[in-house]
N, C-alpha and C positions, 0 to 999 in steps of 0.2 A: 362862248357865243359861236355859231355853226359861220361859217364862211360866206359872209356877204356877194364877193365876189362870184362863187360857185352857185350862188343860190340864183342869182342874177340868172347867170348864163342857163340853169336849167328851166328858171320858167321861160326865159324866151325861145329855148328848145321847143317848148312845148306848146306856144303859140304859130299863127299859121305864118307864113313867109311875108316881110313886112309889118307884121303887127308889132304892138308897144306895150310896156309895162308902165307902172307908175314906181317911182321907188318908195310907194309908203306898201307897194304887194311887197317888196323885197322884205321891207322892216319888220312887217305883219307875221312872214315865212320864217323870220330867224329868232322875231322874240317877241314874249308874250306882253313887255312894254316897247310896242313898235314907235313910239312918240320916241323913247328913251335909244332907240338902234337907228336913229335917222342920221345924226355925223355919223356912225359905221358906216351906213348903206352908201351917204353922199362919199366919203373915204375911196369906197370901194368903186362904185363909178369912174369916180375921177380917173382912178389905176386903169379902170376899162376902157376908159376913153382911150386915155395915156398911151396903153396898148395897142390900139386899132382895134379892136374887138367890137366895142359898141358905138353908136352916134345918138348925140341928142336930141331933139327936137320939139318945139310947143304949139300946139294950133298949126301942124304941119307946116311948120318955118325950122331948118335946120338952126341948130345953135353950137360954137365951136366952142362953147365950154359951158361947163352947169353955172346956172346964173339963174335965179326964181324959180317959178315952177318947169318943169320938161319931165320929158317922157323917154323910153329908152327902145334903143330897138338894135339887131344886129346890125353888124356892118358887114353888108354883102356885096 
């Protein structure tokens, strides 16, 4: 399976400054059962978070850990 993580950080690359993912784009990006890559994708968040890299956030309310639905965005 292609690198969740990586796959993450390039679609957000490629969003404008501030903008958000869903992590079922990330799941969709790395496999063609993206129902079946969603503990990967949530896996790989976490790391990202972990990291400092990404921040969460639902109905533009931060959230300091994945917990239901959120959304992903760099952290700048």
């Amino acid at each position: 399976m292609i690198d969740a993580k990586a796959v993450t950080l390039s679609l957000l690359e490629r969003r404008a400054p501030g903008a958000t993912i869903c992590p079922s784009e990330v799941a969709r990006a790395i496999a063609e059962d993206w129902r079946g890559a969603m503990p990967a994708v949530h896996a790989a968040i976490d790391e990202l978070v972990g990291d400092g890299l990404v921040r969460l956030s639902w109905k533009g309310q931060p959230l300091g850990a994945r917990s239901g639905p959120y959304r992903i965005r760099c952290n700048d």
